[in-house]
C-alpha positions in Angstrom: -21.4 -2.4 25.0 -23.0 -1.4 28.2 -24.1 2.7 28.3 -21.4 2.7 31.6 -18.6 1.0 29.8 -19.3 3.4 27.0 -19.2 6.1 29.1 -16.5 5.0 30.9 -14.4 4.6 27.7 -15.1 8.2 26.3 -13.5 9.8 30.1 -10.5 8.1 29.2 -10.2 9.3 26.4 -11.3 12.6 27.7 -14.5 13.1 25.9 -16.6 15.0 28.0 -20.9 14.1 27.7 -21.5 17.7 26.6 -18.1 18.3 24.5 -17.1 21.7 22.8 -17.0 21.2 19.0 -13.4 23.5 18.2 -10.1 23.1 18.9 -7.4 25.6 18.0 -4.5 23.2 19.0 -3.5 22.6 21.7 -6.1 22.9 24.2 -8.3 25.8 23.1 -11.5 24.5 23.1 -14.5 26.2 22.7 -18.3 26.2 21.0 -20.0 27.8 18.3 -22.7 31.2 19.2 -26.0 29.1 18.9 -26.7 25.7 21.7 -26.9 23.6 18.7 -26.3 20.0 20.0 -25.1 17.0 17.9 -26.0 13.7 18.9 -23.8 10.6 18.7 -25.4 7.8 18.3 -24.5 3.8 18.7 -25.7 2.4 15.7 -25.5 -1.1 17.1 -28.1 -0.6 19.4 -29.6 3.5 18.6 -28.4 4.8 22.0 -27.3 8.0 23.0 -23.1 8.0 23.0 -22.9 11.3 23.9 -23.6 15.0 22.5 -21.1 17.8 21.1 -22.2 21.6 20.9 -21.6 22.8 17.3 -18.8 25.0 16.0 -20.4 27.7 13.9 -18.6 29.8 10.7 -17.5 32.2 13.7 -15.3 29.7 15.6 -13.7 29.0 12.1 -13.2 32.7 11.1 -11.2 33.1 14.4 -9.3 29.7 13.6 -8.2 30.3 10.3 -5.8 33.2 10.5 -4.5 31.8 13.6 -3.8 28.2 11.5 -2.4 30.7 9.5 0.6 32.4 12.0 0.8 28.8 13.3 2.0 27.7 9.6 4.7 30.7 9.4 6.2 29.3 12.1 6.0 25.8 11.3 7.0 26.0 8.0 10.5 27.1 9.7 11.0 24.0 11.6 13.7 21.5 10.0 11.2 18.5 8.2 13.2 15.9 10.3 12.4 17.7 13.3 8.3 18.1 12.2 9.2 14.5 12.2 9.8 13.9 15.6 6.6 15.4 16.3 4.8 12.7 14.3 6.9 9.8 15.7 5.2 11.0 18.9 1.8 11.4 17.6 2.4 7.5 16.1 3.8 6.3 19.8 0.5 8.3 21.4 -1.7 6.4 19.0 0.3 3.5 20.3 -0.3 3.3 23.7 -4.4 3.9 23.2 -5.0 1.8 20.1 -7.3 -0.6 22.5 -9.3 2.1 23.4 -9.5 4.3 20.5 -9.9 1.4 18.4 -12.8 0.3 20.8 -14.1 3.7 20.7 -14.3 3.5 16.3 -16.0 0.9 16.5 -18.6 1.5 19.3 -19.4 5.3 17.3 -19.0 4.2 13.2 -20.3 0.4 13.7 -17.5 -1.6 12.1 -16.1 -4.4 14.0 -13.3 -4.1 16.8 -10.8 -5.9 14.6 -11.1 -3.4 11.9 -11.4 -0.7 14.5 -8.1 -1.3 15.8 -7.3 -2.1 12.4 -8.0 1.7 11.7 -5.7 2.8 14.4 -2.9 0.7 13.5 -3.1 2.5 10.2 -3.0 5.8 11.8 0.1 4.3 13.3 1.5 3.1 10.0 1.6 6.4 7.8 3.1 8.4 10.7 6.2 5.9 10.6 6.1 6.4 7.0 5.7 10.4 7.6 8.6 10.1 10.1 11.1 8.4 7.4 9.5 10.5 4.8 10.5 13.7 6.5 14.2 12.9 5.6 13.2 12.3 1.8 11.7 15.1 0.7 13.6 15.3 -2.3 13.9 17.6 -5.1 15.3 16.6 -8.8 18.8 17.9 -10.2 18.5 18.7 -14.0 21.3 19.5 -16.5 21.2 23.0 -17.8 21.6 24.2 -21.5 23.7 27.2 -20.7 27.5 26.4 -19.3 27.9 27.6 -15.9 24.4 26.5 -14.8 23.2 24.6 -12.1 19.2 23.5 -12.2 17.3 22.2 -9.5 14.1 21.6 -8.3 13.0 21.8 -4.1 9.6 21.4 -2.6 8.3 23.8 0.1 5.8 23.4 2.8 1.9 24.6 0.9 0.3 26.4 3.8 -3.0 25.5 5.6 -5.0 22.8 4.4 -8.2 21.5 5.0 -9.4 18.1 5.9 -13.0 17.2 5.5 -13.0 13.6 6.5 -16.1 10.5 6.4 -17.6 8.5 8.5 -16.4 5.0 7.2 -12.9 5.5 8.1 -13.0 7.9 10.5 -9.7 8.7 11.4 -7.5 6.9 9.3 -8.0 9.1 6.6 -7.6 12.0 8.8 -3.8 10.7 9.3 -3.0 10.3 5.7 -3.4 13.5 5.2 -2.4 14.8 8.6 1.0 13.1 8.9 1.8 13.8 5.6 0.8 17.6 5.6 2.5 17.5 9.2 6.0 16.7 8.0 5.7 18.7 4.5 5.8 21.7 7.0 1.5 22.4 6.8 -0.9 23.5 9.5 -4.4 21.9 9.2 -8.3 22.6 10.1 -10.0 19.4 10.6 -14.3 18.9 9.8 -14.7 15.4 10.8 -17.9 13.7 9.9 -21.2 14.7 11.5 -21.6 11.3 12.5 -18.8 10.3 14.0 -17.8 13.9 15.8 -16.7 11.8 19.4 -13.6 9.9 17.9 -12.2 13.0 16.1 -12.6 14.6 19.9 -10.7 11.4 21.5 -7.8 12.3 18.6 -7.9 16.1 18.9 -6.6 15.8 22.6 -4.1 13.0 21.8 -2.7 15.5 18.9 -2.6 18.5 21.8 -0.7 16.2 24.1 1.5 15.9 21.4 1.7 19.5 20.3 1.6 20.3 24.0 5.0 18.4 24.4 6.7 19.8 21.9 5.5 23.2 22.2 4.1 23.9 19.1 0.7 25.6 18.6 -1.8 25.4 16.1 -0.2 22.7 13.7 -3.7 20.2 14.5 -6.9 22.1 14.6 -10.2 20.9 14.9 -14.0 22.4 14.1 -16.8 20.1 14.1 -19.6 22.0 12.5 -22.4 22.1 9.6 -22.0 21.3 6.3 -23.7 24.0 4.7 -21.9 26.4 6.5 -18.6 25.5 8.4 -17.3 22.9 5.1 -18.7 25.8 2.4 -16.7 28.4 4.0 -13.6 26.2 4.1 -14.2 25.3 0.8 -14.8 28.5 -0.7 -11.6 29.9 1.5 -8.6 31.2 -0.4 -6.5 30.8 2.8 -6.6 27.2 2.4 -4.9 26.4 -0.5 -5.7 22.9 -0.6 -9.0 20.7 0.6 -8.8 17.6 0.6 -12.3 16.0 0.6 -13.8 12.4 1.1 -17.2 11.4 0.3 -19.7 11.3 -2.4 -19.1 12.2 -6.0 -21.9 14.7 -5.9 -20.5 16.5 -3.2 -17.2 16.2 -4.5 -17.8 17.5 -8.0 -19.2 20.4 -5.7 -15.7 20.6 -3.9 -13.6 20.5 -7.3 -15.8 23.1 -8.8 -15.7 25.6 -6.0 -11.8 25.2 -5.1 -11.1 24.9 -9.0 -13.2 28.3 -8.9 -10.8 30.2 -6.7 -7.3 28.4 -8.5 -6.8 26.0 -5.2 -5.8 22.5 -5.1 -8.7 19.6 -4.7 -7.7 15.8 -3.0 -10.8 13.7 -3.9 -11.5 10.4 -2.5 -15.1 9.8 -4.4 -16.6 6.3 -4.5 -16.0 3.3 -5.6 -18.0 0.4 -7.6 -15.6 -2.3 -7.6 -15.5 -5.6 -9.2 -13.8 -8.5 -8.7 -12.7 -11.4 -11.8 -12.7 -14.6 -11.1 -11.2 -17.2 -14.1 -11.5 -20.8 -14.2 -8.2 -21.1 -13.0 -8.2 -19.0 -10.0 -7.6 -20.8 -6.7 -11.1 -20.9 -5.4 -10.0 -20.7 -1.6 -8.4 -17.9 -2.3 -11.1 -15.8 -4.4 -13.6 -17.1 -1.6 -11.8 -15.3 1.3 -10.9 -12.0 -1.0 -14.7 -12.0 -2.0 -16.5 -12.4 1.4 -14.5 -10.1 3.1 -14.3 -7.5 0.2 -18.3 -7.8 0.1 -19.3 -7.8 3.8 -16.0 -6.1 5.7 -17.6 -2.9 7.0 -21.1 -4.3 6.6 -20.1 -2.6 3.1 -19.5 0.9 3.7 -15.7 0.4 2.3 -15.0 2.9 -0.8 -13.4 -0.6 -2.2 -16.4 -2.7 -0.6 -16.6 -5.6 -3.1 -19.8 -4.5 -5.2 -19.9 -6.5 -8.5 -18.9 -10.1 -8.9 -17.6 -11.4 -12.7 -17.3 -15.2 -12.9 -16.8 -16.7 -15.9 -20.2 -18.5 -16.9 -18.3 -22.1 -16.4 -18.0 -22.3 -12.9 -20.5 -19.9 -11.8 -23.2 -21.9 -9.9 -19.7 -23.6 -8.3 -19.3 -19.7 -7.2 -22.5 -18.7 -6.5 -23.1 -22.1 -3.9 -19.9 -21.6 -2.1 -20.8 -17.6 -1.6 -24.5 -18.9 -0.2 -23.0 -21.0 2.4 -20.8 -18.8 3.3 -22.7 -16.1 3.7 -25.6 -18.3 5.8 -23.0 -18.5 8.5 -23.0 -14.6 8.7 -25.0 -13.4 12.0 -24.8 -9.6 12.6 -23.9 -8.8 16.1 -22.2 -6.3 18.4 -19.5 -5.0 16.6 -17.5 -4.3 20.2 -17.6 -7.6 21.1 -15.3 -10.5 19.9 -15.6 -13.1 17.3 -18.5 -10.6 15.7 -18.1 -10.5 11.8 -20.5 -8.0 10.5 -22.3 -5.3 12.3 -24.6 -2.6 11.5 -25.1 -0.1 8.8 -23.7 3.7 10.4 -27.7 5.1 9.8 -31.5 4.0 9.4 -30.7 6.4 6.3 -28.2 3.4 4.8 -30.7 0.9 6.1 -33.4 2.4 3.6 -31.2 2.7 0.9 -29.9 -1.2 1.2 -33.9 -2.3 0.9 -34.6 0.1 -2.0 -31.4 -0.9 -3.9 -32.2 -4.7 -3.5 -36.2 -3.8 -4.2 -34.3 -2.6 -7.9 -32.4 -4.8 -8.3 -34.9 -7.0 -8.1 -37.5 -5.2 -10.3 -34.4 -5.5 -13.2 -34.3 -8.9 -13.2 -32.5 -9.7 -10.3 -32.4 -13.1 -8.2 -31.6 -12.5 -4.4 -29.3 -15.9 -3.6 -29.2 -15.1 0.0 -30.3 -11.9 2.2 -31.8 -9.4 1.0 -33.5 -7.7 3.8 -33.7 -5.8 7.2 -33.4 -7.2 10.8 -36.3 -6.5 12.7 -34.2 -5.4 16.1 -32.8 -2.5 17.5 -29.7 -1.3 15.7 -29.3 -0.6 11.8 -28.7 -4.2 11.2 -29.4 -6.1 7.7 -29.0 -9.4 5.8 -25.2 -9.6 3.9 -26.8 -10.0 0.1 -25.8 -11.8 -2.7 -28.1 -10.8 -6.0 -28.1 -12.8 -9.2 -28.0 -10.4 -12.4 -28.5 -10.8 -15.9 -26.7 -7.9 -16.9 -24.7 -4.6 -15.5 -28.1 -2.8 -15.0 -28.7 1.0 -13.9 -28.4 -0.5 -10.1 -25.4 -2.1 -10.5 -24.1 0.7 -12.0 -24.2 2.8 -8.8 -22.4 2.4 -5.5 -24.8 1.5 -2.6 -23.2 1.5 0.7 -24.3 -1.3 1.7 -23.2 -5.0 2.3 -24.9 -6.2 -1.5 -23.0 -8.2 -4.3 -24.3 -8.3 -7.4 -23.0 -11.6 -9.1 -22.7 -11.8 -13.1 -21.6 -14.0 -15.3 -18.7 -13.6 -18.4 -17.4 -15.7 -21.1 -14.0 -14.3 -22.3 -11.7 -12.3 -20.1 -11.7 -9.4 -22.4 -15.5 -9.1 -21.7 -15.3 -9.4 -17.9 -12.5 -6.4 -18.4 -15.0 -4.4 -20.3 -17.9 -4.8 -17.7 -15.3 -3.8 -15.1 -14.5 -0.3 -16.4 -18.0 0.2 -17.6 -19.1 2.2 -14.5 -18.6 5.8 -13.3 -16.5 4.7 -10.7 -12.6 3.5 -11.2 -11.3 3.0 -7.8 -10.0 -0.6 -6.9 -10.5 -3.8 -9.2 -9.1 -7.6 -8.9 -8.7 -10.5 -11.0 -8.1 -14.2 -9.9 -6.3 -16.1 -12.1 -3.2 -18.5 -12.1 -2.4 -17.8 -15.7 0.4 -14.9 -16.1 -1.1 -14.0 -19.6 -4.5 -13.4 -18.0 -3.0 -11.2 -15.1 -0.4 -9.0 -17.3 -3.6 -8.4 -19.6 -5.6 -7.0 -16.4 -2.7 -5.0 -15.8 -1.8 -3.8 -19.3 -2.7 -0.3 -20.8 -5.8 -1.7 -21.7 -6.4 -3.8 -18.8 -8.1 -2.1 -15.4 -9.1 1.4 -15.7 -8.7 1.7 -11.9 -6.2 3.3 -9.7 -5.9 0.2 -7.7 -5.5 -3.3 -9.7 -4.7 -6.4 -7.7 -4.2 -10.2 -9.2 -4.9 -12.9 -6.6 -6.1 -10.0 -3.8 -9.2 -8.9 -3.3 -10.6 -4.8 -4.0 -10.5 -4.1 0.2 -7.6 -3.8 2.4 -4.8 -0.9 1.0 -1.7 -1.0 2.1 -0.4 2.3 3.2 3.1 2.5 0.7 1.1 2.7 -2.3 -0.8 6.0 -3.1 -4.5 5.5 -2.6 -7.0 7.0 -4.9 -9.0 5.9 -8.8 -9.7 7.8 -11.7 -13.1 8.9 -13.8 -15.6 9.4 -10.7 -13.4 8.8 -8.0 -12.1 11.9 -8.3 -8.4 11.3 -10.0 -7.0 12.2 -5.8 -3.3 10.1 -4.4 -3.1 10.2 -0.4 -1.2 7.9 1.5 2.2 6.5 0.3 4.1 6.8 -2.8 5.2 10.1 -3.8 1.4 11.5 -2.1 3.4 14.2 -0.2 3.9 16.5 -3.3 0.1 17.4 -3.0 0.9 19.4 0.2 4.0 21.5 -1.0 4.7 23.6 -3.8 7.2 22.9 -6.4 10.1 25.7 -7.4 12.4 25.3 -9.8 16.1 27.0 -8.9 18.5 28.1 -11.5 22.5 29.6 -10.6 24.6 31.3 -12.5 28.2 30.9 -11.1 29.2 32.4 -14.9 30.4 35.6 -15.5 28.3 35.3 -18.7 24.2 35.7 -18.9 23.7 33.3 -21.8 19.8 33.0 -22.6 17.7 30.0 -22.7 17.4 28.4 -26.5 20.5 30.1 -27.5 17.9 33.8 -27.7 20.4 36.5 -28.7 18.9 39.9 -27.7 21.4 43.2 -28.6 
């Protein structure tokens, strides 16, 4: 995209060149102490997008207890009516999906299609938020003692913290921010460092929003160091829940210090996914869920399609169909349409991508196609199919990065096995038109994942089902399902309308 279009695209969504990096909702912007800049970069092309000046722990100190008065009001409103708000925020998100679709794209890298993609899920869970704020519901249990009535209600949890990534951007942002919104929260926002512009361009659309309905403080932003800005909202009893998305080193980091203090942790860790395929799958089928499991988001998917099972008989029929597939791959502008694959969000990712291949290699490894940098501007590389003899130590880790490490199984039970034999357990899929092979892969001791699909591949969530794995992805639920219950707190309510005080397991005390 040309530097004016970009430029031109970032007024409209009223980012400003030299942008403050707070926001106590709505409209309170304002910078950090020091004139330390952040630069956003295009990693399509390495340019200049445009520059925030960093919130410090200062801004944050003055945004928390005001997050915190905003909540005590909040918390008051009627949940359908905290749904209204989000409707808005949905219909808001609505009219600039183009452009702030356009705009995830031009800043993270992935292509337009999944850009606006991105925003339509944004749009998605605050339609499930808005019905979702009439369903709140609590459980009615039968008491012991006559002239009981038991009962359970939720109430709203208090601030929260998001800390967000940069592979999805904003869409993660909404799961937990429509969801918190309805459930009666307040929220402090730390986007990713590299991708501070788009969590600008949704900060104003929320104060628009908050702004209209006169509320204050409900959607706060503070884009700021890691060391300092996310430790201090980490280590802060005020927010009684963080949710966190990112690395399992930092997040074990996360659990620990929250556990520390007796708060709540949402992690969304990593993911090593693999994908089945059984002599009877429909090969179409598995071809589609594969290539765009392995190379959507140039790889950079938490349930990015990283290791390939095939069963041994009809794995050079796999492996041939994957080569020509991916030779018809050409890396582009990720902005412009009919591109497939764009770059890598960093020359950081780029180096990692060569050393993993350079290991994967060294164990034994037989690169089928890829494999290596392009030599242009942008953080660009080959979509890489390896070869491997066996699940070795590089298989075993999550590289962000488009690479598919292709093995080959002889019984379905062994495929299973290599499956849940890495840290990770986010997202796994089988192929297979045999209803004995798919209820194993789904039995107790079937898919260790949070996330098993037959005939669909590991990428591409809906957002009605709770989102999250076990083991090293951090054991976290966000999105649909019964994910709300992470932002309130549970009570349990017991009446008496007796004249009698009859105690619990029929205790008899004077």
């Amino acid at each position: 995209m040309p530097a004016t279009s970009a430029a031109n695209l970032l007024q409209r969504l009223g980012v400003q060149p030299l942008h403050p990096a707070a926001c106590f909702g709505p409209n309170e912007w304002c910078s950090g102490q020091t004139t330390t800049r952040l630069s956003s970069l295009n990693p399509s092309t390495g340019e200049l997008l445009g520059e925030v000046l960093l919130a410090d722990v200062g801004n944050y100190q003055v945004m928390v207890p005001r997050t915190q008065s905003a909540f005590l009001k909040w918390r008051e409103v009627p949940a359908p009516k905290r749904g209204q708000l989000v409707r808005d925020l949905g219909n808001a998100l609505r009219a600039d999906i183009e452009l702030l679709g356009t705009l995830v794209s031009l800043e993270m890298g992935k292509i337009l299609p999944e850009g606006i993609g991105e925003v339509q899920e944004m749009i998605d869970i605050c339609d499930f938020a808005v019905g979702l704020s009439r369903q709140l519901c609590g459980s009615t249990m039968h008491s012991e003692r006559p002239g009981h009535r038991m009962y359970e209600q939720w109430h709203p949890l208090g601030p929260i913290g998001i800390i967000s990534a940069f592979n999805f951007p904003v869409a993660v942002w909404a799961w937990n921010a429509a969801l918190a919104a309805v459930c009666g929260d307040t929220m402090i926002w730390k986007p990713s460092l590299q991708t501070p512009l788009v969590s600008i361009a949704v900060q104003n659309l929320c104060n628009k929003v908050m702004s209209d309905h006169g509320v204050s403080g409900l959607f706060n932003l503070i884009i700021g160091p890691n060391d300092s800005v996310a430790e201090a909202m980490v280590a802060d009893p005020r927010l009684p829940l963080i949710s966190f998305t990112g690395s399992t080193d930092v997040g074990r980091h996360v659990a620990a210090t929250v556990g520390q203090r007796l708060g709540r942790s949402l992690l969304e860790l990593g993911g090593n996914n693999a994908l089945i395929v059984q002599p009877d799958a429909d090969l179409n089928l598995a071809m589609r869920a594969i290539v765009f499991g392995a190379i959507g988001t140039a790889g950079q998917r938490c349930t990015t399609t990283r290791r390939l099972l095939v069963q041994r008989s009809i794995l050079d029929t796999i492996c041939q169909k994957l080569v020509s597939a991916y030779q018809q791959f050409e890396p582009g502008d990720p902005s412009a349409a009919g591109t497939l694959l764009g770059p890598l969000v960093s020359p950081t990712a780029v180096e990692r991508f060569e050393q993993a291949v350079a290991q994967a290699v060294s164990e034994g490894g037989q690169v089928l196609v890829g494999g290596r940098r392009y030599q242009r501007p942008g953080n660009y590389v080959e979509p890489t199919i390896v070869l491997m003899p066996a699940q070795t130590p590089v298989v075993r880790r999550e590289t962000f990065a488009p690479i598919l490490y292709v093995m080959a199984y002889d019984h379905l039970v062994e495929a299973i096995e290599l499956q849940n034999d890495v840290a990770h357990g986010l997202s796994s899929a089988l192929f297979t038109t045999n209803l004995l092979s798919s209820e194993s892969f789904l039995s107790v001791g079937g898919s260790d994942c949070g996330i098993a699909n037959v005939n669909i591949g590991t990428s591409g969530a809906e957002i009605g089902g709770a989102f999250g794995g076990e083991k090293d992805t951090g054991g976290g639920r966000e999105s649909g399902s019964d994910a709300w219950k992470v932002y309130m707190r549970r009570q349990t309510n017991t009446i008496n309308w007796s004249k009698e005080l009859p105690l619990a397991q029929g205790i008899q005390f004077g």
